[in-house]
C-alpha positions as CSV (number, residue, x, y, z in Angstrom):
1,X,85.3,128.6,134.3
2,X,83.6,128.7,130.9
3,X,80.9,126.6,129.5
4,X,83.2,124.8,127.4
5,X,85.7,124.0,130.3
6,X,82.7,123.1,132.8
7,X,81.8,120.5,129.7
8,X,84.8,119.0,128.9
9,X,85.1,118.2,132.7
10,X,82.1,116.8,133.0
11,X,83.1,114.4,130.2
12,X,86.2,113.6,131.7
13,X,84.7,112.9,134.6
14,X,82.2,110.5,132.5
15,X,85.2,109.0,131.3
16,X,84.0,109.6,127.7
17,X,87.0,108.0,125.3
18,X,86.0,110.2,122.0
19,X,83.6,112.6,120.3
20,X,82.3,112.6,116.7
21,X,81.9,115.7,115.0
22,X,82.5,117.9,112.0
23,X,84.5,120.8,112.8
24,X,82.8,124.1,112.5
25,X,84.1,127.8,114.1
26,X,81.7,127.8,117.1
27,X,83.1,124.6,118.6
28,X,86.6,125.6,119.1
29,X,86.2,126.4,122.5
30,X,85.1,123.0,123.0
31,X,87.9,121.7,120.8
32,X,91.5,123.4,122.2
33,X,89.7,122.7,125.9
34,X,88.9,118.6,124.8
35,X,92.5,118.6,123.1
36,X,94.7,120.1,126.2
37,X,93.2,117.8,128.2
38,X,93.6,115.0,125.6
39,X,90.2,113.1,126.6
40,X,87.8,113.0,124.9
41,X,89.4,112.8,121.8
42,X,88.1,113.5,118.3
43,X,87.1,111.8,115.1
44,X,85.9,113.9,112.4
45,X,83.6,113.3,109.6
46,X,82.6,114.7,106.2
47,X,79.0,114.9,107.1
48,X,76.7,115.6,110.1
49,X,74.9,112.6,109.4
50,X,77.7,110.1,109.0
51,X,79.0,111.5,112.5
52,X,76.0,110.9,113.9
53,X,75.9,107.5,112.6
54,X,79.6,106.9,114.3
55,X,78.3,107.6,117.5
56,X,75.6,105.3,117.1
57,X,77.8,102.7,116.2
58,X,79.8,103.6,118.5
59,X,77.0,103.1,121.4
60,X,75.6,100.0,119.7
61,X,79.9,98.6,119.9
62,X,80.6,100.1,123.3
63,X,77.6,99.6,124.8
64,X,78.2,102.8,126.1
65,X,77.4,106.3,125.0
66,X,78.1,108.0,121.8
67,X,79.1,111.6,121.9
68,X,78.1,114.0,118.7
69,X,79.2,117.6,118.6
70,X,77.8,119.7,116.1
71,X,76.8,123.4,115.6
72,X,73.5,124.5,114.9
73,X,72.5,124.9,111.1
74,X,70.4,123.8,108.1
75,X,72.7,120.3,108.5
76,X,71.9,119.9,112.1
77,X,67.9,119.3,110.9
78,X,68.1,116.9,108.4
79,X,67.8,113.8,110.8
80,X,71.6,113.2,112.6
């Protein structure tokens, strides 16, 4: 099983609904694995820091957790 797989399942079994992200090469592992098993599903953004803002709405709404999914990067330090 890979890392990506082993996540995804752990989500699923956290019954996590969706994921905010901004789509970048080093996720698509994560991606095709969240996709073929159709939870959690995704909801892109423009910017790091408005995805990050989703989830916290998300949370805040919810009142459950917010998933982010981001690469590393200069975006990934600028307070998301």
């Amino acid at each position: 099983m890979r890392v990506s797989e082993a996540i995804v399942e752990s989500l699923v079994a956290e019954d996590m609904e969706y994921y905010f992200t901004v789509y970048a090469e080093q996720i698509t592992g994560f991606v095709i694995n969240a996709e073929m098993r159709g939870k959690p599903r995704s909801i892109n953004a423009v910017h790091k820091p408005g995805a990050g803002f989703m989830g916290l709405v998300y949370s805040r709404v919810k009142r459950s957790p917010g998933l982010c999914v981001f690469t590393g990067g200069p975006g990934g330090s600028r307070g998301c």
